[in-house]
KOLBA-277318 format. One record per residue (C-alpha): residue number from 1; residue in three letters; x, y, z. Coordinates in Angstrom, 2 decimals. Example, Ala and Ser with C-alpha at 12.3 -4.5 7.8 and 13.67 -1.06 7.14 Angstrom:
2
1, ALA, 12.30, -4.50, 7.80
2, SER, 13.67, -1.06, 7.14
END
This chain:
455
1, UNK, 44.00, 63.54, -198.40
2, UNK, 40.78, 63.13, -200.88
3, UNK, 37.70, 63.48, -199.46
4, UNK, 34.46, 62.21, -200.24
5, UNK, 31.37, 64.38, -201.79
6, UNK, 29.24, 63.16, -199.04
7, UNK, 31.60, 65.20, -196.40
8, UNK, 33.10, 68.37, -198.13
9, UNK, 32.70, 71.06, -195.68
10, UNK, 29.70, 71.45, -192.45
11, UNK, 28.04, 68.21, -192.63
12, UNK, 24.45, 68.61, -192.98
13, UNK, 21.91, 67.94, -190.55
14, UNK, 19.41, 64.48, -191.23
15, UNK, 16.15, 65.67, -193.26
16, UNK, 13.85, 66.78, -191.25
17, UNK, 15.39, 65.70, -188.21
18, UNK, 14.32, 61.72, -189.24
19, UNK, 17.14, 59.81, -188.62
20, UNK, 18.64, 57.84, -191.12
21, UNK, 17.79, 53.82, -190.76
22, UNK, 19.07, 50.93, -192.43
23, UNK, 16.57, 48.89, -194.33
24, UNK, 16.09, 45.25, -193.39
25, UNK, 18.91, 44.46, -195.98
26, UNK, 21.32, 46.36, -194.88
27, UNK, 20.89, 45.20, -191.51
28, UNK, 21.30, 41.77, -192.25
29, UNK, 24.10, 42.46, -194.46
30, UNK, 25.86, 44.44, -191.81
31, UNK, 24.94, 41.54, -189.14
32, UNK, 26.18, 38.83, -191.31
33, UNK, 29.57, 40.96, -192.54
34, UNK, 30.39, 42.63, -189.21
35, UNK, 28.35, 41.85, -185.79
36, UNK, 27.97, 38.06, -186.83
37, UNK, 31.92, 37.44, -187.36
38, UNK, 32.66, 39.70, -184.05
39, UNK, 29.90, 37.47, -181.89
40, UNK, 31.62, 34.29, -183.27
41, UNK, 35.47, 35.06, -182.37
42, UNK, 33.73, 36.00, -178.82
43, UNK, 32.11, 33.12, -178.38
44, UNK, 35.61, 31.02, -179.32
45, UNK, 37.91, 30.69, -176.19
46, UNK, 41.37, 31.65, -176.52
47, UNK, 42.69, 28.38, -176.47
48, UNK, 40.82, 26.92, -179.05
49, UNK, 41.56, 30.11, -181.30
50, UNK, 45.61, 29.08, -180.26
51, UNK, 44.66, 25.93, -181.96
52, UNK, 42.64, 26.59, -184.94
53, UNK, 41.54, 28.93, -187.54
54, UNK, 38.32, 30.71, -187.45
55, UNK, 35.93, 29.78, -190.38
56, UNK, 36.33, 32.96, -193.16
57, UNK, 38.88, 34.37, -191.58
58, UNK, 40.92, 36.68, -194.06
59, UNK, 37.54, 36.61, -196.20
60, UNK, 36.98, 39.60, -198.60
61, UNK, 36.63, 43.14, -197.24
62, UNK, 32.89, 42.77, -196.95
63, UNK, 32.55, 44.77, -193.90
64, UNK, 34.04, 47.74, -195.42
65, UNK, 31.99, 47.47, -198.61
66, UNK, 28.53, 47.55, -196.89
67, UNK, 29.49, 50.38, -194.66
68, UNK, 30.57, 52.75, -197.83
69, UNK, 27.30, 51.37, -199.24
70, UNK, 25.41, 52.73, -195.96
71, UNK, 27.42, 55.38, -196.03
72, UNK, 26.86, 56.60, -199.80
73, UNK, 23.01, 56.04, -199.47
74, UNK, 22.41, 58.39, -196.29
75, UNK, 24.97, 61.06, -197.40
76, UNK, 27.14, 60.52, -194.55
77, UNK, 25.25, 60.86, -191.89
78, UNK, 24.94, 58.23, -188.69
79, UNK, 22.84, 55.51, -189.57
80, UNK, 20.42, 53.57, -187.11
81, UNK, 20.79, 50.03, -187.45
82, UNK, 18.42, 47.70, -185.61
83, UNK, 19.91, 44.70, -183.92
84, UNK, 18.75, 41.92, -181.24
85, UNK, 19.39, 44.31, -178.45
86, UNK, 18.13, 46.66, -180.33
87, UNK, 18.64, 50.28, -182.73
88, UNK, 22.75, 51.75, -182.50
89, UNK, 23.66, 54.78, -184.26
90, UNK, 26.62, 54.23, -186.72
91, UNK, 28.73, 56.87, -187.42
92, UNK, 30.46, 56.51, -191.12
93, UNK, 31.48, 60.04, -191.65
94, UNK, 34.84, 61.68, -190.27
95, UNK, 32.89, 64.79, -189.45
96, UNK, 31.36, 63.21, -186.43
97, UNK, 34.88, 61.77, -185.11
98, UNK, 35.41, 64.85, -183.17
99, UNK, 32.42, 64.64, -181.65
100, UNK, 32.67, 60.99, -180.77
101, UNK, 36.40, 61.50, -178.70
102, UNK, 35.50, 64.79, -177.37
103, UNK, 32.40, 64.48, -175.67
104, UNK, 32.56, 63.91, -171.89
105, UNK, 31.83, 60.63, -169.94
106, UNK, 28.50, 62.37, -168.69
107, UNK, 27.32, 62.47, -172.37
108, UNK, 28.81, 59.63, -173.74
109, UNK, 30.00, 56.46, -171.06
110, UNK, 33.32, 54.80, -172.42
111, UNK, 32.95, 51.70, -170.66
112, UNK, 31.17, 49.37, -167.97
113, UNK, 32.59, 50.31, -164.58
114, UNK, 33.06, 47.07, -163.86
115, UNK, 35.90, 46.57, -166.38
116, UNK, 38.13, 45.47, -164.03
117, UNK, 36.83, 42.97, -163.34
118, UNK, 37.36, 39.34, -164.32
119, UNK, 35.15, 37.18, -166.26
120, UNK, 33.35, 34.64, -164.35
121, UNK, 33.70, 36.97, -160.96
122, UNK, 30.68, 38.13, -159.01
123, UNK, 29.88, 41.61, -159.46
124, UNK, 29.47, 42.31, -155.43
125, UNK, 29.71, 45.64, -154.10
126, UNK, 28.32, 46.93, -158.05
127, UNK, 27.35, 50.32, -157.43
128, UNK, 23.59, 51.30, -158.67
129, UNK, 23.27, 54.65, -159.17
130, UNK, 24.95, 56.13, -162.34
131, UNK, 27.00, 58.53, -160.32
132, UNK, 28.61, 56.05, -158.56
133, UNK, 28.66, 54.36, -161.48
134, UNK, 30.93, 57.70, -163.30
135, UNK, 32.96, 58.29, -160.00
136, UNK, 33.87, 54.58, -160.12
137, UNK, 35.44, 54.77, -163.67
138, UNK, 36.74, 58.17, -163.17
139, UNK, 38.59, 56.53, -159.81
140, UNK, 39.79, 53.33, -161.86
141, UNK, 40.93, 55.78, -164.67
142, UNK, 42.63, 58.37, -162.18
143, UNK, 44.85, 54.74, -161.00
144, UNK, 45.57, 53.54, -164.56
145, UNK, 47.02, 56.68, -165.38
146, UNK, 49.40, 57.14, -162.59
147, UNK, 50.23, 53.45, -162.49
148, UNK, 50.99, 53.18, -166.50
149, UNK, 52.67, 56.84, -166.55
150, UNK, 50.47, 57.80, -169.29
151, UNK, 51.08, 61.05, -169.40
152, UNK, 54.43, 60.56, -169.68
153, UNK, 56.70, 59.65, -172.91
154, UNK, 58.92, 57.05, -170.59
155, UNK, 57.84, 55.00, -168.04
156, UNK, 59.16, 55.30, -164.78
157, UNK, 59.39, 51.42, -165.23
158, UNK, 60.85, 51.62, -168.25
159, UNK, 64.62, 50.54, -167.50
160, UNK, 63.56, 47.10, -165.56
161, UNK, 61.12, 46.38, -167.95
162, UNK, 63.34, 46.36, -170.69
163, UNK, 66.21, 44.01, -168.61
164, UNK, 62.76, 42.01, -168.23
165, UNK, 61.71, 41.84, -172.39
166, UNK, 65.44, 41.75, -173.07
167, UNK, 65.64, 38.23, -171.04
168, UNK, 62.45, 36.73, -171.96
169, UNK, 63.14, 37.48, -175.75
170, UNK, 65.90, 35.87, -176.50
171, UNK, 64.00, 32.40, -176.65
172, UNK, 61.96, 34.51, -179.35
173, UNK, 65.26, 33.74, -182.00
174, UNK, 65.77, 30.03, -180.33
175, UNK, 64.34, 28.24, -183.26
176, UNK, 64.06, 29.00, -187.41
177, UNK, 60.51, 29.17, -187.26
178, UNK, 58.24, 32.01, -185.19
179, UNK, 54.17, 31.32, -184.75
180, UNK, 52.04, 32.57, -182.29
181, UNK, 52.31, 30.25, -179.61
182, UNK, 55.85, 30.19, -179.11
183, UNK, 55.74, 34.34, -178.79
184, UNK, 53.01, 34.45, -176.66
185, UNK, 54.71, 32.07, -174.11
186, UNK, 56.92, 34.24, -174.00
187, UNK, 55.58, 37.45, -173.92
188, UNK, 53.24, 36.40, -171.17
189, UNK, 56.28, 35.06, -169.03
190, UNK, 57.49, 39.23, -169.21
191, UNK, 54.00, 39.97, -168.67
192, UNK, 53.77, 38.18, -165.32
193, UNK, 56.75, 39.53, -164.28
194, UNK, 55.97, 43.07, -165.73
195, UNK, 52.50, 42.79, -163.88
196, UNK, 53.34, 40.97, -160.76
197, UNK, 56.96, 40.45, -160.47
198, UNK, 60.07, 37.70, -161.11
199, UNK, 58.09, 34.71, -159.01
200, UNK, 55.62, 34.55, -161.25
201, UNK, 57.43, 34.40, -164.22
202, UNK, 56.93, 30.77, -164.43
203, UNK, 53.01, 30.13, -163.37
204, UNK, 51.56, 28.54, -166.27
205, UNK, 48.72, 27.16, -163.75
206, UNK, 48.30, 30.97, -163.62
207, UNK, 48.04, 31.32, -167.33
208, UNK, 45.81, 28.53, -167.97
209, UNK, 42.90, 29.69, -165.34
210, UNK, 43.07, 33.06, -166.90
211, UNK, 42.70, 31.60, -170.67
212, UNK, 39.60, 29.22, -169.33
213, UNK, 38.32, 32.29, -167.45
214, UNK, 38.65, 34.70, -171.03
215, UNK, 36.90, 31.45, -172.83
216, UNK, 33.88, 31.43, -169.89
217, UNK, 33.88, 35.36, -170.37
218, UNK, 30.74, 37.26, -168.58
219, UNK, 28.38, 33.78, -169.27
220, UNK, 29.66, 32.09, -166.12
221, UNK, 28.55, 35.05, -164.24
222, UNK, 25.31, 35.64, -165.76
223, UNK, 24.58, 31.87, -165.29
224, UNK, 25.78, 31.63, -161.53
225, UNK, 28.56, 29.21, -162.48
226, UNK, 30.09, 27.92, -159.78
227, UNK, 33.16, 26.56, -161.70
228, UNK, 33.78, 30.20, -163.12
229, UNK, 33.77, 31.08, -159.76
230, UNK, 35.59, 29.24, -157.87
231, UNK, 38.35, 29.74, -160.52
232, UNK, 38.27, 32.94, -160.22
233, UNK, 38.80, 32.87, -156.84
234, UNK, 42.00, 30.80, -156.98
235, UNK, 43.50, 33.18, -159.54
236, UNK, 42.68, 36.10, -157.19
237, UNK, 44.62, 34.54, -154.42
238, UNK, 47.45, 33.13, -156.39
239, UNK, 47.58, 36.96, -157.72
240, UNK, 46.93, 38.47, -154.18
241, UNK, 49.84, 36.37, -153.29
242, UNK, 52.38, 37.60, -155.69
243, UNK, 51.31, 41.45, -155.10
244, UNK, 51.93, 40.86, -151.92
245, UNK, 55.41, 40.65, -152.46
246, UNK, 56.21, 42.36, -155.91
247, UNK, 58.94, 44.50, -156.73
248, UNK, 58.38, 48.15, -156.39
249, UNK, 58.70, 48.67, -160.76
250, UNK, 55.63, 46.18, -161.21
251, UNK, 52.35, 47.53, -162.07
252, UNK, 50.81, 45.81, -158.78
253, UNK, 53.96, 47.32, -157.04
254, UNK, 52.90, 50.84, -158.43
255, UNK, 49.49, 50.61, -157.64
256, UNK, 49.67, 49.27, -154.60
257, UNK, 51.35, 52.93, -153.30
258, UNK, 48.42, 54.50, -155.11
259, UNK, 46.10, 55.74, -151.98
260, UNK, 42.62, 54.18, -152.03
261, UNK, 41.04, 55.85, -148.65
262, UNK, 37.14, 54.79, -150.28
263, UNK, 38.10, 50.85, -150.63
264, UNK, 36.39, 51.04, -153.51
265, UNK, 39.37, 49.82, -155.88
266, UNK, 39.48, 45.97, -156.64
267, UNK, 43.97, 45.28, -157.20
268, UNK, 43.67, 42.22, -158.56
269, UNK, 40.37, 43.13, -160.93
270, UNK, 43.26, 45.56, -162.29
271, UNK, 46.11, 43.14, -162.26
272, UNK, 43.65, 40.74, -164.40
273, UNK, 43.39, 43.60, -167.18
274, UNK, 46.47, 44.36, -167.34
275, UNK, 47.67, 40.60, -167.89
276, UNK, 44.49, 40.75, -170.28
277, UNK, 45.51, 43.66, -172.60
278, UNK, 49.50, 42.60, -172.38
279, UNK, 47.77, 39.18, -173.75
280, UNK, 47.12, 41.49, -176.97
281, UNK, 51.36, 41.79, -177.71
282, UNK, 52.05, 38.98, -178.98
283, UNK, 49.63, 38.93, -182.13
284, UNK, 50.82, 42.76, -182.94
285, UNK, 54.30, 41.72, -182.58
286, UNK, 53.84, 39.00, -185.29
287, UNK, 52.51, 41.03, -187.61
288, UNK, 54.64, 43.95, -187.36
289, UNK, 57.47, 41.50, -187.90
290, UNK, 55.54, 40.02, -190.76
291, UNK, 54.73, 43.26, -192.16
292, UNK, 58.61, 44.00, -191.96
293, UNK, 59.73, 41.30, -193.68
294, UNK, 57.47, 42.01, -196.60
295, UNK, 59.07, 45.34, -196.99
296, UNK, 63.17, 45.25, -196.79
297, UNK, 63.80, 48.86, -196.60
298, UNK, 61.78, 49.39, -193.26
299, UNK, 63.21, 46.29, -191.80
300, UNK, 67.27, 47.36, -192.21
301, UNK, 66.02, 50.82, -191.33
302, UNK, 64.54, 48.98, -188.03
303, UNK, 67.36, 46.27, -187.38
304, UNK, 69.98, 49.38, -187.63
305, UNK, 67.52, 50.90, -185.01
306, UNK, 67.83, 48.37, -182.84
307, UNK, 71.81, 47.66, -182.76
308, UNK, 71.73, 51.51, -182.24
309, UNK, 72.86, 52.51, -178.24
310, UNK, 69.56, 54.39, -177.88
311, UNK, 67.95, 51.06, -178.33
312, UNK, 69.01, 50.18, -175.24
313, UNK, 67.32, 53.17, -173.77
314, UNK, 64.23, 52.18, -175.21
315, UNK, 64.65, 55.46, -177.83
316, UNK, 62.70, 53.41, -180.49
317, UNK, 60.64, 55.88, -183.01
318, UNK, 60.94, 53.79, -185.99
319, UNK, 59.89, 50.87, -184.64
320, UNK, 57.01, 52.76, -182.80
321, UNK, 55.83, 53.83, -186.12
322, UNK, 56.15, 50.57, -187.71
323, UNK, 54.33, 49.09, -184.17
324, UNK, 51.28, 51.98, -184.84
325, UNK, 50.71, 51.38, -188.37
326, UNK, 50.54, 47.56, -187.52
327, UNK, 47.56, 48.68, -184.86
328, UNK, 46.42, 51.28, -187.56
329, UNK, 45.91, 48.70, -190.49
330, UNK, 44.79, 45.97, -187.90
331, UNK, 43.94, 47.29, -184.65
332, UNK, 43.36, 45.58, -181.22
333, UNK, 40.03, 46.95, -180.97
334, UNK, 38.12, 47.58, -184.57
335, UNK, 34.72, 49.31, -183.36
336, UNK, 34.83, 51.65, -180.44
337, UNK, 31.48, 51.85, -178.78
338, UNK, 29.87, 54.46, -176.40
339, UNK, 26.33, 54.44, -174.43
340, UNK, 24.55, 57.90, -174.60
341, UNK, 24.24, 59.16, -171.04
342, UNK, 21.47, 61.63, -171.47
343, UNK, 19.11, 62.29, -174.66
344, UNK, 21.94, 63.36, -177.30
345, UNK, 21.74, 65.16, -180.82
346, UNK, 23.40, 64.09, -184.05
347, UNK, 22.96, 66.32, -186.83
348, UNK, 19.76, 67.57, -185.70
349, UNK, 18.40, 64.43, -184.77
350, UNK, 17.40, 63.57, -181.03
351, UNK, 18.38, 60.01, -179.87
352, UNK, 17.28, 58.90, -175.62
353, UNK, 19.98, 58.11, -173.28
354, UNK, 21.35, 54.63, -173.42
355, UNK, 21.53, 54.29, -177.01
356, UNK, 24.86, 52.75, -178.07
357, UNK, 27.14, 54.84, -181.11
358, UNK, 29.35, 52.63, -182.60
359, UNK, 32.08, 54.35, -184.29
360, UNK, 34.11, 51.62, -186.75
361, UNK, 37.51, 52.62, -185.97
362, UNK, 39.04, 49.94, -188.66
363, UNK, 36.98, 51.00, -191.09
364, UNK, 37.87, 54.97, -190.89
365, UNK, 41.21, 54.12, -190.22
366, UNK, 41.82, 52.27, -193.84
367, UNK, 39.35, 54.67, -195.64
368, UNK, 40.57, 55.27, -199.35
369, UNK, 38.53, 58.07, -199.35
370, UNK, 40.04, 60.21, -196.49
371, UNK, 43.63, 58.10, -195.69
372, UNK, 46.19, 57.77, -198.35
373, UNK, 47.92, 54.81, -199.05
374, UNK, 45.28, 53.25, -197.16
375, UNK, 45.48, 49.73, -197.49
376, UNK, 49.64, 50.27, -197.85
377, UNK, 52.33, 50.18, -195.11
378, UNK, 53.23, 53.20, -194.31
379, UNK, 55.35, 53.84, -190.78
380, UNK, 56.25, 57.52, -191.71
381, UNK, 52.83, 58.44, -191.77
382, UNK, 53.24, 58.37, -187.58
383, UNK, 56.54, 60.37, -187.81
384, UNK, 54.87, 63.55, -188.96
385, UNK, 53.69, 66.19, -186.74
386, UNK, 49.99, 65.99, -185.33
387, UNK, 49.98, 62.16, -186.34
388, UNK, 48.51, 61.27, -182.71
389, UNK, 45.95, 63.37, -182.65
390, UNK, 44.92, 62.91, -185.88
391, UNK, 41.21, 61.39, -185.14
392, UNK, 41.23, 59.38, -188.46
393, UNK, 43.70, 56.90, -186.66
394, UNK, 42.54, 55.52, -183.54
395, UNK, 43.98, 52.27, -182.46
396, UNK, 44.52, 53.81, -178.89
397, UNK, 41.12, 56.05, -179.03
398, UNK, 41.48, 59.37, -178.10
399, UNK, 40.03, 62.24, -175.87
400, UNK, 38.08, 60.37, -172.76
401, UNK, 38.45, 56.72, -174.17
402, UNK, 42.12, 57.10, -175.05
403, UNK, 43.99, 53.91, -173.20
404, UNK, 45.98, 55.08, -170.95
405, UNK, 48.52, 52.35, -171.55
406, UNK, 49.64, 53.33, -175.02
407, UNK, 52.60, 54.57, -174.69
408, UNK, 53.94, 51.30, -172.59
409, UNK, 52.06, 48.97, -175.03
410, UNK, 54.17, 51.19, -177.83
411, UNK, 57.10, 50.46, -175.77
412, UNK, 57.12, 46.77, -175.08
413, UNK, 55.79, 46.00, -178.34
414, UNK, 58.85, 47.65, -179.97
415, UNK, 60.90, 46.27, -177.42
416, UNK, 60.23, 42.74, -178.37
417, UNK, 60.78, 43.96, -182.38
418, UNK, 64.36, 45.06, -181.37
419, UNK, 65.27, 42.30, -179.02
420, UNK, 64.83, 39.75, -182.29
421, UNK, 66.09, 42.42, -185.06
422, UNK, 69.40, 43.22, -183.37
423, UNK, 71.01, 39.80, -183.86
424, UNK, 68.48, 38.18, -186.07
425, UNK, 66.69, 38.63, -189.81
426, UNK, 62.95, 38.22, -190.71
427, UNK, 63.82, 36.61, -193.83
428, UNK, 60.94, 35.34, -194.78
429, UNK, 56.66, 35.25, -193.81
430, UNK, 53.81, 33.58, -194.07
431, UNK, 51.06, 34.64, -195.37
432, UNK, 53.32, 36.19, -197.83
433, UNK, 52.33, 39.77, -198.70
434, UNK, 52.87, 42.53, -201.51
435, UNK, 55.10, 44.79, -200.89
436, UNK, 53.60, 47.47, -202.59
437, UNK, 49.95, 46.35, -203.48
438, UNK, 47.16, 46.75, -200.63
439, UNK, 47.25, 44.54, -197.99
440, UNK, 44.82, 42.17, -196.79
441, UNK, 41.99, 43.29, -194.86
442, UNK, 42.83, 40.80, -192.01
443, UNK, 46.20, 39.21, -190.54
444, UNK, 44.92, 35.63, -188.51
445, UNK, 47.95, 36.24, -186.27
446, UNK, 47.10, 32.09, -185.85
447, UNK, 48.25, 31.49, -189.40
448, UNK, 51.35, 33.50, -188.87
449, UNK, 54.76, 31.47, -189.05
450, UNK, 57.83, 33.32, -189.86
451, UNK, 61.41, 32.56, -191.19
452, UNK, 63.89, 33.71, -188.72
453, UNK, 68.01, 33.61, -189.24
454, UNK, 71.01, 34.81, -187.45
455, UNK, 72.88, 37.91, -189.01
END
C-alpha cells in the first residue's frame, strides 16, 4: 500500500483549530462534479432510468480529481464545504475512517428513523424527541439483524432461497442477449417471493406502484400528495395481504415471529426496504458478469465454482469476491453520510450537533494513493485475511452503519452469477473493457447488454 505525504503517521490537528473550508471554487466544482450529478439521478424515477441514459453518465473521473485537489490543498484534513442546506464536513483522509465507523449512534446518527418507511407514506406516529428517535432505530436495527441473520455466515433461509434464485434464473440464459431489464424482472420475481412468499411471485401491479412510489420519493409526502398516498396505501394492503400468509423462510415470515410488545414496528415499512435494497441486485449482477467476461481467467475459475457440489450449498467464495470487488469499484451507495448528534471534534476543531460528515466511500475505496491496483479488478484482494474489516473498502459500511444484510445480498448476488455460469458462458460485453488497464470510473448498468452462450 503507498501512502500519501499528507497522511504518513498521527494526522495533524487543523491550524489553530480553524477548520479547513473550501473556497467558492471548489464548492462549485464539487457541486457541479459530485452533489449536482447525485441530485439529478434522484430526481429521475426508476422507470425512466430503465428506459434511458442519464446525460454524462460514464463522464471523466471528475469527482475524484477535485476531491484529491481538496484534499492536497488542506493537507488531509476534513474540509467544510458550504452547500444549499448548508456547511458538511468532508472527510478525504483514511486517518479519519476509523473514526467515522466507530463512533456510536449518540455521536454520530446513521440514518433517519423513519427509513422504513415508504416514499409517499405519511410519517404518523413520528416520534419527536431524539431519544425516541435513537431507541426507534436501535429497535428497527435489533429486527433487521435477527430477520437477515447477520451475524451469521449462512442464512437460516439460505436453502429455500436458493431452490427460489435457482428457479427464477434460469430465464436469465433464455435468450443470447442479457440487459438490465430482462434481469431485473427476474430478480424481482425471487425478490417477492424471497420477501413475501410464492403468491407474489407474479404481482407486477405490485412492482409497478413501488417503481412510481421510488420515482415520487419523499416529494409526495412533503407536498401532501394525495396520489402518493393513496398508492401507498394499496401497496401496504396488497403487502399486508401476502404477509399474512407467507411461508415461514420469508423475511415477512421471519419477522413476523420477531416480538414487538411496544407496537412501535411498521412490517410492511420493512417489507418495502427490503424489496427496495433487493431492487439494487440486478445492476451488481450485470456488472460482475460484465466484469467477468472481460477477464477469462476469473470467469473459468468462477464457472468451475459453480458446477462445483458446494455450489449447491451456496459455498460460493470466489464468486463472493468477484460480487465485493464489483460493490468495491462501483458500490451501491458511493458517499456514506452521518448527522453529528452532539457538538463533535475533528482534529482539534469543534463542529455543533447536526452537522452532516460525508465520508466518500467510492472515492477512498479506488484511491491510487492508499489501494493498489485501484482502478483494476482484483477478487483476491477479498480472499485475504482482515479484507472485511479493512475500513478502506466499504461498500457494506462498517461498525454502527454496517448493513446488516450483507452477507444475504453477498449470497443471492452470487447465487444468480452461478445459476447462469454453470451451464452458460459470458462470451462477450458491452461496454467492452480492458482487461488489464483501469477501469472506468462508472458502469451505467442501463447500457449493459451482454453475449450469453450455452457450454
Amino acid at each position: 500500500m503507498t501512502q500519501s505525504t499528507t497522511t504518513r503517521g498521527q494526522a495533524a490537528p487543523t491550524e489553530g483549530g480553524r477548520p479547513a473550508r473550501a473556497g467558492r471554487v471548489e464548492a462549485v466544482r464539487f457541486a457541479a462534479t459530485h452533489t449536482l450529478p447525485v441530485l439529478v439521478r434522484d430526481l429521475v424515477g426508476p422507470p425512466a432510468r430503465l428506459l434511458r441514459p442519464a446525460p454524462g453518465a460514464g463522464r471523466p473521473r471528475w469527482p475524484a480529481a477535485t476531491l484529491r485537489a481538496l484534499r492536497a490543498r488542506h493537507g488531509g484534513a476534513p474540509v467544510l464545504l458550504r452547500g444549499p442546506t448548508g456547511p458538511t464536513l468532508v472527510l478525504l483522509d483514511p486517518l479519519d475512517l476509523p473514526r467515522f465507523h466507530e463512533a456510536p449512534p449518540s455521536e454520530l446518527a446513521t440514518c433517519p428513523p423513519d427509513k422504513c418507511r415508504a416514499p409517499g407514506a405519511p410519517a404518523a406516529g413520528r416520534p419527536t424527541r431524539p431519544e425516541d428517535h435513537d431507541d426507534l432505530r436501535e429497535h428497527r436495527r435489533e429486527v433487521n439483524e435477527i430477520v437477515l441473520a447477520s451475524g451469521s455466515p449462512v442464512h437460516p433461509s439460505c436453502g429455500p432461497f436458493l431452490a427460489v434464485i435457482a428457479d427464477e434464473a434460469g430465464r436469465l440464459g433464455a435468450s443470447p442477449t442479457l440487459g438490465l431489464a430482462r434481469a431485473r424482472h427476474i430478480v424481482t420475481r425471487a425478490a417477492r417471493r424471497m420477501v413475501l412468499g410464492d403468491t407474489a411471485a407474479g404481482d407486477e401491479e405490485l412492482a409497478g406502484w413501488l417503481d412510481r412510489l421510488d420515482a415520487g420519493g419523499d416529494r409526495g409526502a412533503h407536498r401532501k400528495n394525495r396520489a402518493a398516498e393513496t398508492l401507498h396505501e394499496k401497496a401496504s394492503a396488497r403487502i399486508a395481504r401476502y404477509a399474512a400468509a407467507a411461508e415461514p423462510f420469508t423475511l415477512v415470515g421471519r419477522a413476523r415471529r420477531h416480538p414487538d410488545p411496544a407496537g412501535t414496528l411498521d412490517p410492511i415499512g420493512q417489507a418495502l426496504h427490503w424489496l427496495r435494497a433487493l431492487d439494487t441486485v440486478p445492476a451488481t449482477l450485470l456488472r460482475t458478469l460484465l466484469l467477468l467476461a472481460a477477464h477469462p481467467a476469473e470467469h473459468e475459475a468462477a464457472s468451475t465454482e459453480a458446477r462445483s457440489g458446494d455450489a449447491a450449498k451456496g459455498e460460493l467464495p470466489r464468486l463472493r469476491a468477484c460480487v465485493q470487488e464489483t460493490l468495491r469499484l462501483y458500490p451501491v451507495v458511493p458517499d456514506l453520510v452521518r448527522v453529528t448528534r452532539t457538538e463533535t471534534e475533528w482534529r482539534g476543531v469543534r463542529h455543533p450537533a447536526g452537522t452532516p460528515v460525508l465520508l466518500p466511500a467510492l472515492f477512498h475505496q479506488r484511491d491510487p494513493e492508499h489501494v493498489p491496483a485501484a482502478d483494476v479488478f482484483v477478487p483476491g484482494r477479498w480472499t485475504s485475511p482482515g479484507s472485511r474489516a479493512d475500513l478502506r473498502m466499504a461498500p457494506f459500511g462498517h461498525g454502527a452503519g454496517r448493513c446488516p444484510g450483507d452477507r444475504l445480498g453477498l449470497l443471492v448476488v452470487s447465487a444468480f452469477c452461478a445459476e447462469l455460469l454453470r451451464g452458460h458462458r459470458v462470451r462477450d460485453g458491452r461496454p467492452a473493457l480492458h482487461p488489464v488497464g483501469p477501469l472506468p470510473a462508472a458502469l451505467d448498468p442501463r447500457r449493459i447488454r451482454l453475449t450469453i452462450t450455452r457450454r
